[in-house]
Backbone and ligand atoms as CSV (ligand in chain L), in Angstrom:
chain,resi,resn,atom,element,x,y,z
A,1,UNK,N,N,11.444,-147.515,-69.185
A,1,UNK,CA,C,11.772,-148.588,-70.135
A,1,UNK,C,C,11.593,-149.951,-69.460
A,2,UNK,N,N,10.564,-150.488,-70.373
A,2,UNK,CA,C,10.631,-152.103,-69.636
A,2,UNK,C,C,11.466,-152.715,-70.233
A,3,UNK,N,N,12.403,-153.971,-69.826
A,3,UNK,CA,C,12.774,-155.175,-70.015
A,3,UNK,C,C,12.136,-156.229,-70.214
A,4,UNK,N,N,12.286,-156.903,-71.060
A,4,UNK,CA,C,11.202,-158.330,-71.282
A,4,UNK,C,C,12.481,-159.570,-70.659
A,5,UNK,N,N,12.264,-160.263,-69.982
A,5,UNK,CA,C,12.783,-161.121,-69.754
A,5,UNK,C,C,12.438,-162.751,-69.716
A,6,UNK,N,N,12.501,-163.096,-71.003
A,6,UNK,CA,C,11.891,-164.795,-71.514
A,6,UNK,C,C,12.565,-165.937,-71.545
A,7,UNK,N,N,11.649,-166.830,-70.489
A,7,UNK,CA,C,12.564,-167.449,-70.626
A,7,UNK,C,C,11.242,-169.024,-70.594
A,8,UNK,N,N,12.179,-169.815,-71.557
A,8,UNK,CA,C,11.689,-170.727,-71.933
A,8,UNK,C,C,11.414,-172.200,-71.204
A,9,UNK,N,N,10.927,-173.574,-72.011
A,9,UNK,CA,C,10.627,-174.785,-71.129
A,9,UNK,C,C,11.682,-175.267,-69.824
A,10,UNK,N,N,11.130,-175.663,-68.979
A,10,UNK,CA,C,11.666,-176.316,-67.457
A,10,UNK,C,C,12.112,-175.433,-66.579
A,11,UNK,N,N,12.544,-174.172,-67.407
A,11,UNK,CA,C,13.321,-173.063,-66.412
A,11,UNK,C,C,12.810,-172.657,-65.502
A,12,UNK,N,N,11.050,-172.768,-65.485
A,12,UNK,CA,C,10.517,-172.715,-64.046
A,12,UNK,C,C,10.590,-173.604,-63.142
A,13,UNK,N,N,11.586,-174.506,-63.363
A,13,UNK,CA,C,11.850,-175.589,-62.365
A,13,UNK,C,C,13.201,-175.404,-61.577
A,14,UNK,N,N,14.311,-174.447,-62.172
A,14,UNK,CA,C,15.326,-174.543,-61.100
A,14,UNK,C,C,15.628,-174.721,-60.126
A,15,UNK,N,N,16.469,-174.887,-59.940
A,15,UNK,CA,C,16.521,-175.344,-58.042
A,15,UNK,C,C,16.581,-176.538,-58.067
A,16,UNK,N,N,15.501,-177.514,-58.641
A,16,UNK,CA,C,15.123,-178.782,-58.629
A,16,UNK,C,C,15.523,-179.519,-59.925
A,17,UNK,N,N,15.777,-178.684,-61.098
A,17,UNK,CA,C,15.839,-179.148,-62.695
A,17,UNK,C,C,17.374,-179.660,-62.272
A,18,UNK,N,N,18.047,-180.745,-62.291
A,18,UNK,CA,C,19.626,-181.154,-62.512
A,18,UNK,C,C,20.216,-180.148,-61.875
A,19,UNK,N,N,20.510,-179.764,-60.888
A,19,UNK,CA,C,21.363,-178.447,-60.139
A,19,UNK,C,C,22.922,-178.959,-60.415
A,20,UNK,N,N,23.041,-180.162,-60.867
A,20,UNK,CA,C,24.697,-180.218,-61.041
A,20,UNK,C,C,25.011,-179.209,-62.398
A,21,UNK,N,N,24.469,-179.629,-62.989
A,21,UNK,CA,C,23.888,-178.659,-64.403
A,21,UNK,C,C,23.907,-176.842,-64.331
A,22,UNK,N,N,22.380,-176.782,-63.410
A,22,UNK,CA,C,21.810,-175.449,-63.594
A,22,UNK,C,C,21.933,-174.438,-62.129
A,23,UNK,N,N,22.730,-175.478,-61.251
A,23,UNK,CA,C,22.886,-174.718,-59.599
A,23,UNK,C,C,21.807,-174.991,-58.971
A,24,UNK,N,N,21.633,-174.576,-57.667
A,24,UNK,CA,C,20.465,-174.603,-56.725
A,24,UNK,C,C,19.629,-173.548,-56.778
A,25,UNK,N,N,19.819,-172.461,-57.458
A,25,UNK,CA,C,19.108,-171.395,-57.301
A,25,UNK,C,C,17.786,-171.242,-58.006
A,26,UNK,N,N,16.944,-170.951,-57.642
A,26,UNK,CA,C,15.685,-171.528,-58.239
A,26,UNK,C,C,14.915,-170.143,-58.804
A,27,UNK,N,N,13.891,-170.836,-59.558
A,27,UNK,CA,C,13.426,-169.780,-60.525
A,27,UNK,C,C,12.812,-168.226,-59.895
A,28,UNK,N,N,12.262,-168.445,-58.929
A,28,UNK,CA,C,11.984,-167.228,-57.717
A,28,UNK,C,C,13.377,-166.083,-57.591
A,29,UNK,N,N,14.179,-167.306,-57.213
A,29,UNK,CA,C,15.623,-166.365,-57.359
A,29,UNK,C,C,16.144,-165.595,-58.538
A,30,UNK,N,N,15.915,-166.219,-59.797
A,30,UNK,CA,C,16.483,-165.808,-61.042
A,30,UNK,C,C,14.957,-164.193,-61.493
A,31,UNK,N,N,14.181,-164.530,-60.815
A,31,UNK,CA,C,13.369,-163.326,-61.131
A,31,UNK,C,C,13.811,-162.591,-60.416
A,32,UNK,N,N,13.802,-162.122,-59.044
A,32,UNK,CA,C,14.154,-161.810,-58.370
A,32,UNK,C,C,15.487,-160.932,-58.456
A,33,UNK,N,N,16.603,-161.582,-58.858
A,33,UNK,CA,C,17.818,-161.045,-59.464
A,33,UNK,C,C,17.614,-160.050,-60.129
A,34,UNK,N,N,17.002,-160.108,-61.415
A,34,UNK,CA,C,16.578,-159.386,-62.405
A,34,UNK,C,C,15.627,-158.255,-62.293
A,35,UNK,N,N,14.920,-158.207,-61.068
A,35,UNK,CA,C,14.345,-157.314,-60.844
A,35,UNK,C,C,14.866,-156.225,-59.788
A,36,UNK,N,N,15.849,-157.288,-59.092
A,36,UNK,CA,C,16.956,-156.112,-58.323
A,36,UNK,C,C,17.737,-155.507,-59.210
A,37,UNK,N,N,19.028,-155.909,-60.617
A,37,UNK,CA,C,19.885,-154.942,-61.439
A,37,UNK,C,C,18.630,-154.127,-61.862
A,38,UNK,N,N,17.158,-154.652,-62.112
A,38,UNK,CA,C,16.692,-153.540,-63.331
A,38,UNK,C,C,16.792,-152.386,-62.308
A,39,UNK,N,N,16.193,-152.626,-61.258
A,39,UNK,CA,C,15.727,-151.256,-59.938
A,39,UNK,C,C,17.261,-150.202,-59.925
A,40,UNK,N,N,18.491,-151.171,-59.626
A,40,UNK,CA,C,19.796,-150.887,-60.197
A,40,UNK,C,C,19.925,-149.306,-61.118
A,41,UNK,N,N,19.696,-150.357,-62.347
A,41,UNK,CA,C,19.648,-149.358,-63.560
A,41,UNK,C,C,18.365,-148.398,-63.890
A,42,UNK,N,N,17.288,-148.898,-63.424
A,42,UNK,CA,C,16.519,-147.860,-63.556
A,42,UNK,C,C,15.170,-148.170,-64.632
A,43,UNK,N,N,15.212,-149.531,-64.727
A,43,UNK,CA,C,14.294,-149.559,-65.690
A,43,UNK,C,C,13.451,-151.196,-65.150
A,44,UNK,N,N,12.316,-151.157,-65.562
A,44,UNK,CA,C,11.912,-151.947,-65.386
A,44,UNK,C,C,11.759,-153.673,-65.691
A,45,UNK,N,N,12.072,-154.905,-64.981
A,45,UNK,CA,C,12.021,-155.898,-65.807
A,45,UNK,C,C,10.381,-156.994,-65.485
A,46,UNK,N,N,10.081,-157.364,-66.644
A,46,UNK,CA,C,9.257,-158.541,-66.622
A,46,UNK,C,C,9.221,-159.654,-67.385
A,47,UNK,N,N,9.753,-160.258,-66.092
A,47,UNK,CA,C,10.123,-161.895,-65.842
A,47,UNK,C,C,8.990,-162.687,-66.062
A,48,UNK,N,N,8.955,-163.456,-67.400
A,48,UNK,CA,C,8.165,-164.652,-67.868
A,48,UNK,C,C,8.735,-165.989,-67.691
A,49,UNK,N,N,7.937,-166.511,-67.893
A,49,UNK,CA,C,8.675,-168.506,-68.228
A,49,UNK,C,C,7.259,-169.013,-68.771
A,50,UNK,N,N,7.673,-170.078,-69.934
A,50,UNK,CA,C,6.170,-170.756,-70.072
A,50,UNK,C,C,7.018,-171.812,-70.855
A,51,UNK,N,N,6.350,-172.841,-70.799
A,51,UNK,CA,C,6.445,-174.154,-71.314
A,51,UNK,C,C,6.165,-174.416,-72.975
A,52,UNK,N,N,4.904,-173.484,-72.962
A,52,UNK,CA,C,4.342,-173.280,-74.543
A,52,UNK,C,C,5.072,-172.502,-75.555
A,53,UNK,N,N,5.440,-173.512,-76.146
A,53,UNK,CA,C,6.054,-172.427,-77.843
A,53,UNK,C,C,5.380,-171.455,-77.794
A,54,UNK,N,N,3.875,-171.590,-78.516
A,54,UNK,CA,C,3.037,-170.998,-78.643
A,54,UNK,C,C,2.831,-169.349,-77.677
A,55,UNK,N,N,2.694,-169.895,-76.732
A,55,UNK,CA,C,2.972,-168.522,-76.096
A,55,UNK,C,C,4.443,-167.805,-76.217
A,56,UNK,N,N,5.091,-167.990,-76.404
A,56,UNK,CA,C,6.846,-167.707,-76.061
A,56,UNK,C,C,6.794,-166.739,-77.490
A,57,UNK,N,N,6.177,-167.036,-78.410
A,57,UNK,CA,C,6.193,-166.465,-79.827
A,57,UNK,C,C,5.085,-165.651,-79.449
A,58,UNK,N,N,4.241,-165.369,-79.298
A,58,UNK,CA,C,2.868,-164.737,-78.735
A,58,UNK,C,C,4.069,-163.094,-78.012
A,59,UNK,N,N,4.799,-163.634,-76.953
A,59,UNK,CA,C,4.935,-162.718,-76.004
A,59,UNK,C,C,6.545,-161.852,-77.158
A,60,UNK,N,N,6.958,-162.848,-78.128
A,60,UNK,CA,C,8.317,-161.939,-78.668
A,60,UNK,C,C,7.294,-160.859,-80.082
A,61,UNK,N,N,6.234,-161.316,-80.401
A,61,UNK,CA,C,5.536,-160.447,-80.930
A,61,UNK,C,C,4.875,-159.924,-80.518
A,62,UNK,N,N,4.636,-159.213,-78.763
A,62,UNK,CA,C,4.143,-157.752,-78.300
A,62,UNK,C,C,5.242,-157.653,-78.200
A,63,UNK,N,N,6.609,-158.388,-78.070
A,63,UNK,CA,C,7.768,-157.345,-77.735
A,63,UNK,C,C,8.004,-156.551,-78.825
A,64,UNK,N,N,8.368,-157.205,-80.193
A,64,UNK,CA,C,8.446,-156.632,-81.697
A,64,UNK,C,C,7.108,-155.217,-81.409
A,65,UNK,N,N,5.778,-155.398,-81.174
A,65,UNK,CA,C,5.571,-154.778,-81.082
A,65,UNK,C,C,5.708,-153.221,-80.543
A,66,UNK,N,N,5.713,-153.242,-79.199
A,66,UNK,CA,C,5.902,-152.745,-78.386
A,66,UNK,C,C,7.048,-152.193,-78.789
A,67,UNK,N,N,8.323,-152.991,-79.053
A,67,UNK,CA,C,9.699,-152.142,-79.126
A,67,UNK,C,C,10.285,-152.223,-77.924
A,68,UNK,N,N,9.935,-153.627,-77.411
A,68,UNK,CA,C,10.536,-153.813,-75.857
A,68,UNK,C,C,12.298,-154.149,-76.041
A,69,UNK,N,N,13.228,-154.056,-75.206
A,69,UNK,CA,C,14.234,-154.568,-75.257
A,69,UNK,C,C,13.995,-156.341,-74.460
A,70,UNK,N,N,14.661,-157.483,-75.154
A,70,UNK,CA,C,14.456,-158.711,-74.496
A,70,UNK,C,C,15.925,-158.642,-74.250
A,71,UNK,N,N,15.514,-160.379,-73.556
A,71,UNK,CA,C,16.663,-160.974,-72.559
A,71,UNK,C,C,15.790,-162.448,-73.031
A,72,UNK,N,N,16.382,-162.781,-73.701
A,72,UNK,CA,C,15.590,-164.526,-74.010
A,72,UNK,C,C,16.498,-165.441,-73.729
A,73,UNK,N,N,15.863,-166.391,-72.604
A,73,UNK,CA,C,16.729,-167.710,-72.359
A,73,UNK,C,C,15.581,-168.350,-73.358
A,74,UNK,N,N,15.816,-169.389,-74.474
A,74,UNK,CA,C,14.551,-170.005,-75.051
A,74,UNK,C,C,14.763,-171.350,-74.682
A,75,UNK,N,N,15.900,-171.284,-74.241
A,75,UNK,CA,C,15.950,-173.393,-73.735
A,75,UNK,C,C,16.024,-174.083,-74.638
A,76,UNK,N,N,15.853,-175.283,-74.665
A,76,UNK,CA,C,15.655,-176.280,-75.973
A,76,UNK,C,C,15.315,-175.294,-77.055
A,77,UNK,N,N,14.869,-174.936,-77.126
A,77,UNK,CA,C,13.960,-174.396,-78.462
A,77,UNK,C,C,15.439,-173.706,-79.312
A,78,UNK,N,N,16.155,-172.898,-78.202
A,78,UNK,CA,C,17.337,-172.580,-79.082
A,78,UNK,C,C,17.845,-173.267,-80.038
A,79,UNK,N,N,17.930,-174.490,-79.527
A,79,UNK,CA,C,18.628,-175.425,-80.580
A,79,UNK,C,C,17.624,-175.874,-82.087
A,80,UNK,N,N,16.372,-175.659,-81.485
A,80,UNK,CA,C,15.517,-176.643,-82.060
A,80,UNK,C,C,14.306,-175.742,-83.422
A,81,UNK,N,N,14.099,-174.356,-82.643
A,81,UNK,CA,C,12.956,-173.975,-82.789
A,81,UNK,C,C,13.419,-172.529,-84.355
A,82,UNK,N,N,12.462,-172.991,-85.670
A,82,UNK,CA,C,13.000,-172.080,-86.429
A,82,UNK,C,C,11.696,-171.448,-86.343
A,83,UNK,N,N,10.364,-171.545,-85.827
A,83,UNK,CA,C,9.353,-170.544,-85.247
A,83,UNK,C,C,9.549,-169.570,-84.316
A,84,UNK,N,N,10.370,-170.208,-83.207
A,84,UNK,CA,C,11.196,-168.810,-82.254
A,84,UNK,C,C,12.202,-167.787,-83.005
A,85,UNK,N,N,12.833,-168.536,-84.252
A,85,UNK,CA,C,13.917,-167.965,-84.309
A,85,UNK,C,C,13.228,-166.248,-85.274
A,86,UNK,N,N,12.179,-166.948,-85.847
A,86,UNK,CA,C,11.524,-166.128,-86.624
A,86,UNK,C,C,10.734,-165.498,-86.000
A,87,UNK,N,N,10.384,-165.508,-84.713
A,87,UNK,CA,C,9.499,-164.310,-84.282
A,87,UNK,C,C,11.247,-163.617,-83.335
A,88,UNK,N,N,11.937,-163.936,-83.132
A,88,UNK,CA,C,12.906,-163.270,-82.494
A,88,UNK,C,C,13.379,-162.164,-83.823
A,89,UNK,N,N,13.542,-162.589,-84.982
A,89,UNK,CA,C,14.145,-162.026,-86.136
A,89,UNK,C,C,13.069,-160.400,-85.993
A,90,UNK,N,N,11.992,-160.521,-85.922
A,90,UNK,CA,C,10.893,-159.720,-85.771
A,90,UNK,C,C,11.223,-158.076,-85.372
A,91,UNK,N,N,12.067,-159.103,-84.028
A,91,UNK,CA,C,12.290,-158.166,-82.788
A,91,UNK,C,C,12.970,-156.569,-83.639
A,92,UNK,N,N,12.405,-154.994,-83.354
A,92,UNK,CA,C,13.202,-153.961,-83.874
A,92,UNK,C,C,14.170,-153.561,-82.757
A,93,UNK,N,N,14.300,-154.105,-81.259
A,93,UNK,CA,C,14.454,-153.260,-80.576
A,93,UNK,C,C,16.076,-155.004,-80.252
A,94,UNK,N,N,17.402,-154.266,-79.870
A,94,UNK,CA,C,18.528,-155.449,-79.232
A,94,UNK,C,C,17.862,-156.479,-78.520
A,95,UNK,N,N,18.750,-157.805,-78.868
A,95,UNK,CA,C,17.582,-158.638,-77.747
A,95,UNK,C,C,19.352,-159.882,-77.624
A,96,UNK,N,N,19.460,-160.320,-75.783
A,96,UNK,CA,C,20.342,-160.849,-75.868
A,96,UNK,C,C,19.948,-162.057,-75.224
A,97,UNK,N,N,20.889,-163.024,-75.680
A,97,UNK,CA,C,20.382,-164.540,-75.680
A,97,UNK,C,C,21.192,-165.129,-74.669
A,98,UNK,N,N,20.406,-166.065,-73.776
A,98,UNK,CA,C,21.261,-166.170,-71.813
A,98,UNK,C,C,21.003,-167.576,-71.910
A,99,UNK,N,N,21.796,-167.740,-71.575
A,99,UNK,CA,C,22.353,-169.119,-71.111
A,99,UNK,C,C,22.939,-170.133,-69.562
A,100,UNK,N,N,22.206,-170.637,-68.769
A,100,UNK,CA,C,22.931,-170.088,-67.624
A,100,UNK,C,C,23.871,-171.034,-67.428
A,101,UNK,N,N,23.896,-172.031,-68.560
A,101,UNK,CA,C,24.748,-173.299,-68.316
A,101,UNK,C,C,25.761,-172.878,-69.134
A,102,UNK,N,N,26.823,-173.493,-69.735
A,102,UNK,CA,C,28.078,-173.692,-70.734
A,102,UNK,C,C,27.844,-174.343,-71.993
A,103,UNK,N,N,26.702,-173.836,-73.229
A,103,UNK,CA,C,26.447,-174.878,-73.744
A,103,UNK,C,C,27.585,-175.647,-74.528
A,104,UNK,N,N,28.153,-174.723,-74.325
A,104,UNK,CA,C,29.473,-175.475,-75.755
A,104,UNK,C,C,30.222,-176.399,-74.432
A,105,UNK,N,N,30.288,-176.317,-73.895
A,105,UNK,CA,C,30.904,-177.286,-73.171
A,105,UNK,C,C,30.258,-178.548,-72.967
A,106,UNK,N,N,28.284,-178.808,-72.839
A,106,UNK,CA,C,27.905,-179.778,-73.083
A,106,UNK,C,C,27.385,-180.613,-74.316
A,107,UNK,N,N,26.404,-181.467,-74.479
A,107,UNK,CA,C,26.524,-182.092,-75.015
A,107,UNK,C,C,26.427,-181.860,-77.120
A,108,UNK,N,N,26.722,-182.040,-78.254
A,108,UNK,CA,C,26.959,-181.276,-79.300
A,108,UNK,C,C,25.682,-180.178,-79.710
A,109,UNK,N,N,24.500,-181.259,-79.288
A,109,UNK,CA,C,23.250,-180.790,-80.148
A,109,UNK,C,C,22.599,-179.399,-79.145
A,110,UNK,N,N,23.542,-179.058,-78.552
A,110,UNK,CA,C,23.293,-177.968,-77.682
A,110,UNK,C,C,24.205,-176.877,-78.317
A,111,UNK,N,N,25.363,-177.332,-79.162
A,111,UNK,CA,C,26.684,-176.120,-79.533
A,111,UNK,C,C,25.644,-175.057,-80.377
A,112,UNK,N,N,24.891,-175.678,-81.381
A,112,UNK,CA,C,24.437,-174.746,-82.401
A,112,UNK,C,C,22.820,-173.860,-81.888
A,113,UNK,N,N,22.783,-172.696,-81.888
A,113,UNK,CA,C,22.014,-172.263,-81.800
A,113,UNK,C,C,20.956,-171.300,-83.040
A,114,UNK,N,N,20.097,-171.114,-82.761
A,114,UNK,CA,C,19.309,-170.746,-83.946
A,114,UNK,C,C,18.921,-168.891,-84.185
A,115,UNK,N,N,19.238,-168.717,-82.640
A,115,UNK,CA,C,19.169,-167.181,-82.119
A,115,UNK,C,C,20.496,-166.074,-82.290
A,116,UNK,N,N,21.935,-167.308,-82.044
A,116,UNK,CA,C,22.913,-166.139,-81.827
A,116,UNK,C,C,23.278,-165.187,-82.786
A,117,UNK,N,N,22.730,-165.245,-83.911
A,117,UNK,CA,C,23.738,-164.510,-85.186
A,117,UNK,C,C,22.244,-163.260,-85.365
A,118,UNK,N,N,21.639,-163.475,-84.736
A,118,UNK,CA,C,20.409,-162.121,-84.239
A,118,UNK,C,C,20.295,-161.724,-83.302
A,119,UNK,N,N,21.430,-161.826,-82.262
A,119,UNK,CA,C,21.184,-161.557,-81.138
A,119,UNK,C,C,22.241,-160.447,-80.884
A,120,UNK,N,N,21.878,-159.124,-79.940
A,120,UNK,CA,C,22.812,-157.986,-80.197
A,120,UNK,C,C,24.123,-158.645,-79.018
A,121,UNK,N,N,23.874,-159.830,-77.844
A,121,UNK,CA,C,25.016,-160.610,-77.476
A,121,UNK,C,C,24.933,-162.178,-76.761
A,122,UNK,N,N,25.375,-162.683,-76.444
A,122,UNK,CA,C,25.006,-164.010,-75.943
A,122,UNK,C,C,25.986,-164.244,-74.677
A,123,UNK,N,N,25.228,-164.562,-73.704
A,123,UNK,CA,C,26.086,-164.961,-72.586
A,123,UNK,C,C,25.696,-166.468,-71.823
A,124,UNK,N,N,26.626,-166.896,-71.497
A,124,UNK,CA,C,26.484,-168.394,-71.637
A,124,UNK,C,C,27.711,-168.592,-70.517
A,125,UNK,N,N,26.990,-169.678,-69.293
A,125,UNK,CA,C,27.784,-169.952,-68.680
A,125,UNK,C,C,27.921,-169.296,-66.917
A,126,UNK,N,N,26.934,-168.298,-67.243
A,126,UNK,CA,C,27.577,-167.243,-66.216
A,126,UNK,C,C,26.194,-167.470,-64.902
A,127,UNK,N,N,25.241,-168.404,-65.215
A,127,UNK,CA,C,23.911,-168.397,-64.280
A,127,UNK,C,C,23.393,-167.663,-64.141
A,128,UNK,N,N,22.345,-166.951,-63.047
A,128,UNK,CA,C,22.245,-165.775,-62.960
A,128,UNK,C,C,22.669,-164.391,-63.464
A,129,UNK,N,N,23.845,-164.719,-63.039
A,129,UNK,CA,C,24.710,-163.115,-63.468
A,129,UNK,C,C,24.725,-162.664,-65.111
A,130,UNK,N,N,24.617,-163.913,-65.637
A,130,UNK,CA,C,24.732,-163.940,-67.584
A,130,UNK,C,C,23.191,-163.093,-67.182
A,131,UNK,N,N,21.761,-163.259,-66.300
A,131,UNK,CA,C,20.700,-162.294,-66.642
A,131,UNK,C,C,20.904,-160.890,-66.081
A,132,UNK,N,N,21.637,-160.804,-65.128
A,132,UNK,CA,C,22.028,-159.465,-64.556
A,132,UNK,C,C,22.951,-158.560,-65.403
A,133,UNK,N,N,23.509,-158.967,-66.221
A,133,UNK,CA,C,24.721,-158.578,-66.822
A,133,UNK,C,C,24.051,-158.503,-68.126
A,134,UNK,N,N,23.131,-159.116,-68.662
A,134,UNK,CA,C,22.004,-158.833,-70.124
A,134,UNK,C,C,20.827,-157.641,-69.768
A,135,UNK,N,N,20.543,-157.580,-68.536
A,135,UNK,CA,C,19.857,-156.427,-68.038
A,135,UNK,C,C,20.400,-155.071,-68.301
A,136,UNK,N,N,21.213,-155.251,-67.503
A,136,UNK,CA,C,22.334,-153.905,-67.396
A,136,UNK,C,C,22.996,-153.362,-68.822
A,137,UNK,N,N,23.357,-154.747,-69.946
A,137,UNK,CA,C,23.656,-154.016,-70.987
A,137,UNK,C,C,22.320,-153.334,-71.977
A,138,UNK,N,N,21.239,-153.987,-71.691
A,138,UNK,CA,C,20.066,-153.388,-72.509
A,138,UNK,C,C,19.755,-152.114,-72.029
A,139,UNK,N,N,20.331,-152.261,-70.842
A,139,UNK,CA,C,19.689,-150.920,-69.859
A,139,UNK,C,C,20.348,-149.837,-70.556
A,140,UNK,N,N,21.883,-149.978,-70.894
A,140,UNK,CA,C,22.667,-148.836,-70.863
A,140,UNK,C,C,23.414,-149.443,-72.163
A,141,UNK,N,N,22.999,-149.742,-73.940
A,141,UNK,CA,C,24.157,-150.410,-74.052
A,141,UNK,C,C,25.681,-149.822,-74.688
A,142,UNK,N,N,26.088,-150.918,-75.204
A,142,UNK,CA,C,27.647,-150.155,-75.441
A,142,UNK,C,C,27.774,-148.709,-76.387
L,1,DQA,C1,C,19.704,-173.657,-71.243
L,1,DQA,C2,C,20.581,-174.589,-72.092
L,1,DQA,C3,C,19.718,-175.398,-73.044
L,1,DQA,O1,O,20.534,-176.263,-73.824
L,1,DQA,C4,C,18.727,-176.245,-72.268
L,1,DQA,O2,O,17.864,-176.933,-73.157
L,1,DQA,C5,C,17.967,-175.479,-71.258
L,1,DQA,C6,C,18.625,-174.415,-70.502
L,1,DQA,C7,C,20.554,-172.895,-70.170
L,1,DQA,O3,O,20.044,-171.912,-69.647
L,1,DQA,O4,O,21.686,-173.307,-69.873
L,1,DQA,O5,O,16.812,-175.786,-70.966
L,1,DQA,O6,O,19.117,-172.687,-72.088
């Protein structure tokens, strides 16, 4: 079983993107993570990032296809994007929505999201571990 793991604009910048914000740990690391719980659990993950809408919707419709389980950080777009939200809707297979910051804790136009009420859970807040901990439940879930 593969894992899709998507994740959306700047997130290939961690480390360097506002670390008061997003931590020091940088995007190498956050793949990395994710590919140690999958080995963990037993299943495989592949770790994307792209800047392009366009692609980000491209890659949740081979997942729909496919019948992949996701892990979507979409970034901005969460808030913003009703083209993501509609190729996420797509999805047949759980798909959980990561967050590595607190959004409700920052600023408003970040509280509402466009994904959570399709998403089988949302974790927010937790950095890294919110993707280790979305791995592990797709892997095995409740
Ligand atoms: C984010 C939160 C979003 O509001 C923001 O636009 C991001 C990253 C997070 O992982 O905390 O780019 O999705």
């Amino acid at each position: 079983m593969t894992v899709l793991v998507l994740n959306g604009p700047n997130l290939g910048r961690l480390g360097v993107r506002e670390p008061a914000v997003y931590g020091t740990a940088t995007y190498a690391d956050l793949v990395a993570r994710c590919e140690e719980v999958a080995r963990e659990v037993g299943v495989e993950a592949d770790v994307r990032q792209t800047d392009s809408e366009a692609e980000m919707i491209g890659w949740l419709h081979e997942a729909a296809d496919a019948g992949s389980a996701v892990v979507l950080n979409a970034a901005a777009w969460t808030h913003t994007s009703i083209a993501v939200r509609d190729a996420a809707a797509q999805l047949g297979e759980p798909f959980v929505e990561v967050h590595l910051s607190n959004v409700h804790a920052r600023e408003p136009f970040r509280h509402h999201s466009h994904l959570s009420d399709l998403a089988a859970a949302v974790v927010v807040g937790m950095g890294l571990e919110g993707y280790a901990a979305a791995v592990r439940f797709l892997a095995q879930p409740l």
